[in-house]
C-alpha positions as CSV (number, residue, x, y, z in Angstrom):
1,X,155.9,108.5,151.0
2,X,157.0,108.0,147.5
3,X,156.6,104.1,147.8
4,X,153.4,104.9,149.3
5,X,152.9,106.7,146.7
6,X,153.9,104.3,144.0
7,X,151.9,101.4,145.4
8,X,149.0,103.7,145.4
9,X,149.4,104.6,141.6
10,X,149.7,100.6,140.7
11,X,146.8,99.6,142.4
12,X,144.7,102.7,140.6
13,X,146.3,101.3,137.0
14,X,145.7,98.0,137.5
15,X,141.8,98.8,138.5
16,X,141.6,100.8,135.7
17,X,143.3,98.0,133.5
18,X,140.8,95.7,135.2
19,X,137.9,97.3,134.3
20,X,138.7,98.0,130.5
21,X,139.9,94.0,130.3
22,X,136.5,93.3,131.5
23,X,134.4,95.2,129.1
24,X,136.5,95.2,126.2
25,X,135.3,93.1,123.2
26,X,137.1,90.6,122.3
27,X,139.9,91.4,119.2
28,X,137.7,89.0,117.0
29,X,133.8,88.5,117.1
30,X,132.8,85.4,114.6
31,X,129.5,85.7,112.6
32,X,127.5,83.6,110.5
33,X,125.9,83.5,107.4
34,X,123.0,81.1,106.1
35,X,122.2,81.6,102.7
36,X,120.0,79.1,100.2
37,X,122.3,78.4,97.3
38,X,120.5,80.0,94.8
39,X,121.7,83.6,96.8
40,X,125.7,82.1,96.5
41,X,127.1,85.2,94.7
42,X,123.8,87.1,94.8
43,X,123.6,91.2,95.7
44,X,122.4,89.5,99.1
45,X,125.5,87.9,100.1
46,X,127.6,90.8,98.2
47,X,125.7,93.3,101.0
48,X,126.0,91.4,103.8
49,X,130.4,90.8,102.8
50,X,130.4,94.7,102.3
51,X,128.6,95.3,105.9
52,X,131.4,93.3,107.1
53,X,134.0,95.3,105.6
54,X,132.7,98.8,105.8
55,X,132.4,98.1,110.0
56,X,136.2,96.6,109.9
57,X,137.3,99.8,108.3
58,X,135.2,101.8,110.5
59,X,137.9,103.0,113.2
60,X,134.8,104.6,115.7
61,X,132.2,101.7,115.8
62,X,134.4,98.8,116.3
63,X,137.8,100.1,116.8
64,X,139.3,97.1,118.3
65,X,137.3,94.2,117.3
66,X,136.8,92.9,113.9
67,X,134.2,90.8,112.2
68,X,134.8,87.3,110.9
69,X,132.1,85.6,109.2
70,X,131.7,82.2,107.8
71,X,129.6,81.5,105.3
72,X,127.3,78.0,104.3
73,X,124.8,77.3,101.9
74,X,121.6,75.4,101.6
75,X,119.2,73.6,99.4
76,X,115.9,75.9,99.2
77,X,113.2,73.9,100.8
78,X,115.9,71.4,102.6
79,X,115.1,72.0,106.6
80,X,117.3,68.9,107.4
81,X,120.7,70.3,106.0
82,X,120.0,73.8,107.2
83,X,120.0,72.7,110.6
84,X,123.2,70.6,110.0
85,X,124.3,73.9,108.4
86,X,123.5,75.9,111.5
87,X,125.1,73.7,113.9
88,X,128.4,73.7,111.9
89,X,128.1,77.5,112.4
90,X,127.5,76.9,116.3
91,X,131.1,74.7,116.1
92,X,132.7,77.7,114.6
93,X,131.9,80.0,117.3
94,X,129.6,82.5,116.3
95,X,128.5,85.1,118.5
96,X,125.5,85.7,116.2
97,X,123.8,84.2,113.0
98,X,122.7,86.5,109.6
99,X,119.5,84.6,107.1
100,X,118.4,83.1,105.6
101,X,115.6,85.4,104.5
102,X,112.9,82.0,103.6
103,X,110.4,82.0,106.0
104,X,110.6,78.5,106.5
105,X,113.7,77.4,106.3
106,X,114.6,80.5,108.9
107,X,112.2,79.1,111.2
108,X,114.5,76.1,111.7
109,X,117.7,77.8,111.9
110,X,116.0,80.1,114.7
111,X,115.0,76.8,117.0
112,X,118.3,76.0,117.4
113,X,119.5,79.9,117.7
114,X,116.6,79.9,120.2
115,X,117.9,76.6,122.2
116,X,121.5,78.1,122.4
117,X,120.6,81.6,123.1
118,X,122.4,83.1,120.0
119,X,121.1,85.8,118.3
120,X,119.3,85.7,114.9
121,X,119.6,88.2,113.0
122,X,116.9,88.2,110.1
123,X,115.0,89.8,107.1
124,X,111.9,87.3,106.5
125,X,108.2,87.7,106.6
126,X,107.2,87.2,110.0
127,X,104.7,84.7,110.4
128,X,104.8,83.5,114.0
129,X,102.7,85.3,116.6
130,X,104.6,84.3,119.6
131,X,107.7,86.4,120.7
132,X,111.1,85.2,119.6
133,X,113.2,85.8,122.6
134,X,116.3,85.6,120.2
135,X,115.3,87.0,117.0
136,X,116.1,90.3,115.6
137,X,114.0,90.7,112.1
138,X,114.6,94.0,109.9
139,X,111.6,92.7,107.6
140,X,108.7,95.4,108.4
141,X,106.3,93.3,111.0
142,X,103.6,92.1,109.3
143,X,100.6,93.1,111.0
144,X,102.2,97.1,110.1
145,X,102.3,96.0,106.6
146,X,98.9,94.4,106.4
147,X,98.0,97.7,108.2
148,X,100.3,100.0,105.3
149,X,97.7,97.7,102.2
150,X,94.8,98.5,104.1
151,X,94.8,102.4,104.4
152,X,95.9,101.9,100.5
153,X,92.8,99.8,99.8
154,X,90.5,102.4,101.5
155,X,91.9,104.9,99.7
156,X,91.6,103.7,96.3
157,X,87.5,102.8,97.7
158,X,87.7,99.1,96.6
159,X,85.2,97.3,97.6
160,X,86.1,93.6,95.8
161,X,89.8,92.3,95.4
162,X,91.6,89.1,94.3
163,X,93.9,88.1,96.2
164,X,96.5,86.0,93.8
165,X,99.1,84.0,96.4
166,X,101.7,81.8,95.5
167,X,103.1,80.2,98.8
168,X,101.4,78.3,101.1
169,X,102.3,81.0,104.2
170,X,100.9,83.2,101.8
171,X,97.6,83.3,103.0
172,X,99.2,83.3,106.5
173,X,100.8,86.5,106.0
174,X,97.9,88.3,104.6
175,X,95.3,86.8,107.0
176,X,94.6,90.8,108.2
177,X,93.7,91.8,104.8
178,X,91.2,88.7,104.6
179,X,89.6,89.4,108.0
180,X,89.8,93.1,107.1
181,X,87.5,95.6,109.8
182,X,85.9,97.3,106.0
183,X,82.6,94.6,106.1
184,X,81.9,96.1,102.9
185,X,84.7,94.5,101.4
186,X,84.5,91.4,98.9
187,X,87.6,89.2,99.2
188,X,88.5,86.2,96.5
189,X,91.3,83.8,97.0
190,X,93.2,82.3,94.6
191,X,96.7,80.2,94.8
192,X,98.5,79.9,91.5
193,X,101.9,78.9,90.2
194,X,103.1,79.4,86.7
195,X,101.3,76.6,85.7
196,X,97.5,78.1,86.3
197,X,98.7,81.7,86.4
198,X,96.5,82.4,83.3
199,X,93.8,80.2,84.7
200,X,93.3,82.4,87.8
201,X,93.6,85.5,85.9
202,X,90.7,84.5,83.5
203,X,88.7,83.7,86.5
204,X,88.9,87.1,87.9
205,X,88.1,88.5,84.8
206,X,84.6,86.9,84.2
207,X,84.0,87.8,87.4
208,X,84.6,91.5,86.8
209,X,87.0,92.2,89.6
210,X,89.3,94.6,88.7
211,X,91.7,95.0,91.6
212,X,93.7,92.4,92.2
213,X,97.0,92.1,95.4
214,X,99.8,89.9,93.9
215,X,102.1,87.9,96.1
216,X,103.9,85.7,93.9
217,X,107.2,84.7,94.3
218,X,110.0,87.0,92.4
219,X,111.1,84.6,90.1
220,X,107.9,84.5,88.7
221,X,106.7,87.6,88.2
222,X,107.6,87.9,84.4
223,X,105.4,84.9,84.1
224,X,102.5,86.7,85.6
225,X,103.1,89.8,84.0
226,X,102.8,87.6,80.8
227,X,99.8,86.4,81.6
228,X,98.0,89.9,82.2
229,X,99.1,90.9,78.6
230,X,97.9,88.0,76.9
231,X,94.2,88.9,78.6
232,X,94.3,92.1,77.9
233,X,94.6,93.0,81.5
234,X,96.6,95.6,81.2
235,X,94.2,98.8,80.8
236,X,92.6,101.8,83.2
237,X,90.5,99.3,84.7
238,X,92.4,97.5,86.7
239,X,94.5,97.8,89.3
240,X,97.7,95.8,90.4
241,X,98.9,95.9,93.9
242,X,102.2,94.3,94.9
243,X,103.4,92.7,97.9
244,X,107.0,93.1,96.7
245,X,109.3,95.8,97.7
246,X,111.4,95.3,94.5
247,X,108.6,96.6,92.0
248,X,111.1,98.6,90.1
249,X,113.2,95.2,89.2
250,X,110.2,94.4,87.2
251,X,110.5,95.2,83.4
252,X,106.9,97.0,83.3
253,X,107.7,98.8,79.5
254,X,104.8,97.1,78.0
255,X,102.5,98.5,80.6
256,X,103.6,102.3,80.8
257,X,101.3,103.6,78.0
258,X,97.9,101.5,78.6
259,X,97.1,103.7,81.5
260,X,97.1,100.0,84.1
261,X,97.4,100.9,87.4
262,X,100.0,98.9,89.3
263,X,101.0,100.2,92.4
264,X,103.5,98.8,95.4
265,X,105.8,100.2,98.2
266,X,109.3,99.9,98.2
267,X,111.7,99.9,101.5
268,X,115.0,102.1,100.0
269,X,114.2,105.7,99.6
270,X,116.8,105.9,96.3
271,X,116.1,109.5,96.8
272,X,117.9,110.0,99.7
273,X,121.2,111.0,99.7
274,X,123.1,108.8,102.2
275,X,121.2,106.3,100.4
276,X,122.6,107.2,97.3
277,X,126.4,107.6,98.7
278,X,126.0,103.9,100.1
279,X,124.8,102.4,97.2
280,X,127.6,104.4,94.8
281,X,130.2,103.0,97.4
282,X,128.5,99.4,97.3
283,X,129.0,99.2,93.3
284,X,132.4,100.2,93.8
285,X,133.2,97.7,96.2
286,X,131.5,94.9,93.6
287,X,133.6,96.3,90.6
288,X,136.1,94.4,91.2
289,X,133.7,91.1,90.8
290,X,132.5,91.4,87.7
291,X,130.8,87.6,87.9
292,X,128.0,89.1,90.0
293,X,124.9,89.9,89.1
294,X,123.6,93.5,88.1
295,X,121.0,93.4,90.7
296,X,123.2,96.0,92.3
297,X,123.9,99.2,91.1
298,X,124.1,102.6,92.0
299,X,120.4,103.6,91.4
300,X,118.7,100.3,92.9
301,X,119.0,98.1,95.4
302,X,117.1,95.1,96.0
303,X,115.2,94.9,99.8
304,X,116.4,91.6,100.6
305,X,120.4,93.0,99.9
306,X,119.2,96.1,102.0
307,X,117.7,94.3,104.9
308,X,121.0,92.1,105.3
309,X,123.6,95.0,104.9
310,X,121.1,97.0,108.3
311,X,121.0,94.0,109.3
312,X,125.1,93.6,110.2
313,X,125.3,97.4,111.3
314,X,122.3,96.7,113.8
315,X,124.3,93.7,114.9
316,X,127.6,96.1,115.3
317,X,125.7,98.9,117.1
318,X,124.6,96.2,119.6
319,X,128.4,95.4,120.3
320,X,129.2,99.0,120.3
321,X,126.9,99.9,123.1
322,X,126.9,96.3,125.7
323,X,131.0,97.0,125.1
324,X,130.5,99.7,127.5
325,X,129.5,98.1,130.5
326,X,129.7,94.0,129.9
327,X,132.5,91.5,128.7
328,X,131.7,89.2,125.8
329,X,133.2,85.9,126.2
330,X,133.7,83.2,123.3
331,X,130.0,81.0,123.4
332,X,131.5,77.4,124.3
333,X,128.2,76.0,123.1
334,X,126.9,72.9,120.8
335,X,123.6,71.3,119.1
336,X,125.1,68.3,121.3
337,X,124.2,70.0,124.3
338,X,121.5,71.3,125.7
339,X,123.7,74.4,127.7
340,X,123.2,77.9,126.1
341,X,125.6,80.8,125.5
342,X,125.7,82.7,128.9
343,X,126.3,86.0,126.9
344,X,124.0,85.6,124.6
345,X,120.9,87.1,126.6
346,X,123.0,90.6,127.1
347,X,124.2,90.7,123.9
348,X,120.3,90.1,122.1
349,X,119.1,93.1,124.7
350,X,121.3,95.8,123.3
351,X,120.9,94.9,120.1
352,X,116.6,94.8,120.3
353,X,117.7,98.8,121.8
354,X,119.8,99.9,118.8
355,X,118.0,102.4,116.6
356,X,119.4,104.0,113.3
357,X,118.8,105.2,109.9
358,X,120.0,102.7,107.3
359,X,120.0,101.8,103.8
360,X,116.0,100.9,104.7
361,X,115.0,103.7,106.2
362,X,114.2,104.5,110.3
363,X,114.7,101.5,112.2
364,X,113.6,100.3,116.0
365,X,112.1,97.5,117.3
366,X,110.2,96.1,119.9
367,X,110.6,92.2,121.2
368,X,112.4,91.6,118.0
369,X,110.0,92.9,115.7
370,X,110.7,96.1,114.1
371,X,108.0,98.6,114.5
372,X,109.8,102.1,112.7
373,X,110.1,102.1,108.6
374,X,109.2,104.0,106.4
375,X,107.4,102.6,102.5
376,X,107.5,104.6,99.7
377,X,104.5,104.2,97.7
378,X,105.3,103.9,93.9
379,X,102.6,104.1,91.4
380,X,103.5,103.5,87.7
381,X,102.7,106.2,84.9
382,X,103.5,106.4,81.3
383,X,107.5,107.4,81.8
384,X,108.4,105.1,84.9
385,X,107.5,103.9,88.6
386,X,106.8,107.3,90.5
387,X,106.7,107.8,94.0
388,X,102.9,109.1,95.4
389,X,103.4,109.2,98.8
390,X,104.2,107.2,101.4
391,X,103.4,105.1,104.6
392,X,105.1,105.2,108.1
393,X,103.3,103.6,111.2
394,X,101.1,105.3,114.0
395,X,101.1,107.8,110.8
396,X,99.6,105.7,108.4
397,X,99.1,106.7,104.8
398,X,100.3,110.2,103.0
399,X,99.3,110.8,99.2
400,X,101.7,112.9,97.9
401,X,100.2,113.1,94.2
402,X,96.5,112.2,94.2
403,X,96.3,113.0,90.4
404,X,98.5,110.2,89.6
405,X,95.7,108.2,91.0
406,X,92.6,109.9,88.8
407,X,94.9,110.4,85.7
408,X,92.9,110.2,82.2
409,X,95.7,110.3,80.1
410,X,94.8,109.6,76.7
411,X,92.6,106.5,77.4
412,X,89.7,106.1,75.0
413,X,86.8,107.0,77.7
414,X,83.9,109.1,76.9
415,X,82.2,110.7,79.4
416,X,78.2,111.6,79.0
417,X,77.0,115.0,80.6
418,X,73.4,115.7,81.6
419,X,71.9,118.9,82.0
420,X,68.6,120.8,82.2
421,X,68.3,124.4,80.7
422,X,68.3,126.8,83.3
423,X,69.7,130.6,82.8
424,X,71.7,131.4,83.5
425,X,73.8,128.2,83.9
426,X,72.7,126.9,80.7
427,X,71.0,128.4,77.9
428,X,70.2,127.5,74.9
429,X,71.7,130.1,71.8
430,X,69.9,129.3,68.4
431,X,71.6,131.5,66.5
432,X,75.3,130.6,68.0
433,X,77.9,128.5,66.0
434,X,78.8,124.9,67.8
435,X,82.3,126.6,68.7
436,X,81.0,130.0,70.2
437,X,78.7,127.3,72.3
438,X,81.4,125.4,73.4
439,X,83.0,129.1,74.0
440,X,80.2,130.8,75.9
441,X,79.8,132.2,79.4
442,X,77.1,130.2,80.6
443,X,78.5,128.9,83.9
444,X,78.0,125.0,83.8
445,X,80.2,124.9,80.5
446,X,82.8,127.5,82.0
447,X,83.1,124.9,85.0
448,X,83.3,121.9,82.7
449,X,86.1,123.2,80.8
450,X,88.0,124.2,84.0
451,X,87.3,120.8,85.0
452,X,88.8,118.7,81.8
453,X,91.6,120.7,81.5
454,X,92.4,120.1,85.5
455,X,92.0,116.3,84.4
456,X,93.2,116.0,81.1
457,X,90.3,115.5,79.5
458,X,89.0,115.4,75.9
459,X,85.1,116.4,75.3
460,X,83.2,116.4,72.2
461,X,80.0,118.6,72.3
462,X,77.0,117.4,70.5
């Protein structure tokens, strides 16, 4: 009975033993990493490194498995060697590839992710229609952001916009803005570079068109901001609305006391408190590399740096939860052949399930695409960038602080006010002084007053 007994017990362990062999990860999962080389030492890479290390301490998400990544970097604009690139990535034996965040050179790094059935993880504009079986992209899909300048542009009641691009897929990405349902909208196009910056800007203003959606690229936004000074751009007339989510990167001090309106959404809520115990733990981990840039601090993160460090946790969560009923074997795959990863359709599932609140906010997705964010909408006033309100989708737009909108300030603008004499609204009081006028109880004037003080306003009675 005991050896019964005993045989019994083995068989029961060595099921057991079985089982957890079968759906344990493996002790190492590799990664990779394609970044241009202008990123090399960037906050982007410095996020994506800190991911890594934050889940390898972590002893509940990954307990035993760690992350091993390996890193390569490629010529902006160079397809050819980001492929080469991607396939010495494939040698090494990733299980999943990170980047980069250019739209075009990611599309080729995706075709071959594609072919091999490993999953791409990425943060780029998305500009293809079709569904990517094998991409996972944090960046906000683009028709919801298209969707998030919209409600913003019926709003503000604009009813003629430039439209200032810089890339060529610009005018791909904002093709729902151009073919926008509001008929009664006026839409000019314009490319520009540094080169004609001023150009373009000149153009819109003999043509009177005072709002204006800039998608330039980063790099050159100084440049542009320049080139709205040196027109004389920069007053209560116009308004500026970014594409960028890093508007507060931007040094905008010689625009916070003409009263210009420039306005954009941002992806990191700095506000929020986890937010703010990330980033606080982020700068500590880059203190001890003091070569790297200070485009990453406690108070500010760029999106890019934030998309790549969800990015990786997404990634993790996906391992966390197909660990629980499939193996993951080590992808024997090449460019050279044509054979894909046989765990790489699992894997890609879970991962297009996982949904969590990171450094970007409320995150889900659907085929790829992620469909839950939410944008803070940042207007600038005469201190600093403020937040207004804010954008999430099937909600759409909520203005938190419409006055920041309708704000006088101190501009020089003089308002004329017609009336009719009528008592006892207004009446006229020949034998008053101009201030006991001004100071009467006639009912038009006691609303007026109510009314500039509500708005700031300055009115000189005549």
């Amino acid at each position: 009975m005991s050896s019964r007994f005993t045989r019994a017990l083995l068989a029961v362990l060595g099921l057991i033993t079985l089982v957890c062999h079968v759906v344990a990860l493996p002790p190492v999962v590799k990664i990779g990493a394609v970044f241009t080389e202008d990123q090399q030492n960037s906050a982007v890479e410095l996020a994506f490194k800190y991911a890594v290390y934050k889940i390898n301490k972590d002893k509940k998400l990954l307990p035993r498995t760690s992350l091993v990544y390996d890193i390569q970097y490629v010529p902006r604009d160079d397809s050819f060697h980001a492929s080469k690139k991607a396939c010495k990535l494939v040698s090494f034996g990733v299980q999943a590839v990170f980047g980069p965040s250019d739209p075009i050179l990611g599309a080729h790094i995706h075709s071959i992710c594609d072919a091999l059935d490993i999953p791409h993880l990425e943060a780029r504009p998305d500009l293809e229609p079709d569904f990517r079986e094998f991409s996972i992209n944090l960046y906000p899909a683009q028709h919801l952001l298209n969707a998030a300048f919209q409600d913003v542009m019926s709003f503000l009641n604009w009813t003629r916009v430039a439209i200032v691009y810089e890339e060529d897929y610009g005018i791909i990405k904002l093709r729902e803005l151009i073919r926008a349902s509001n008929t009664n909208l006026e839409v000019h196009l314009r490319q520009a570079d540094p080169e004609s910056y001023r150009a373009v800007l000149k153009e819109i203003k003999a043509k009177e068109i005072h709002n204006v959606i800039i998608d330039t690229k980063p790099d050159n936004m100084a440049e542009f901001l320049k080139g709205i000074l040196q027109l004389q751009m920069n007053d209560y007339k116009y308004h500026y609305l970014f594409t960028t989510f890093d508007l507060e990167a931007f040094d905008l001090e010689d625009f916070k006391y003409n009263f210009v309106n420039m306005t954009g959404f941002r992806v990191v809520d700095t506000l929020d408190l986890s937010v703010k115990e990330s980033l606080r733990d982020m700068a500590a981990f880059k203190s001890g590399r003091p070569d790297l840039p200070p485009a990453f601090n406690t108070t500010y993160v760029q999106a890019e740096a934030a998309l790549m460090y969800d990015s990786v946790f997404v990634f993790a969560l996906g391992l966390q939860t197909l660990e629980q009923s499939h193996s993951l074997r080590h992808p024997n795959v090449s460019c050279d052949r044509e054979q894909p990863w046989d765990g790489g359709l699992s894997l890609i599932n879970y991962i297009n399930a996982v949904g969590l609140k990171g450094l970007s906010g409320p995150i889900e997705f659907k085929e790829g695409r992620r469909i839950q964010f939410k944008l803070d909408l940042l207007k600038l006033k005469q201190h600093s960038l403020v937040r207004v309100g804010e954008w999430r989708p099937g909600a759409g737009l909520n203005i938190t602080d419409r006055g920041a909108f309708f704000e006088a300030g101190t501009a020089n603008v003089t308002l004329v006010v017609t009336t009719i004499l009528e008592s006892p609204h207004v009446m006229m009081h020949k034998e008053k002084s101009y201030k006991e006028i001004v100071d009467s109880t006639d009912f038009v004037l006691i609303f007026w007053k109510k009314y500039q003080n509500k708005l700031g306003l300055i009115t000189s009675w005549t």
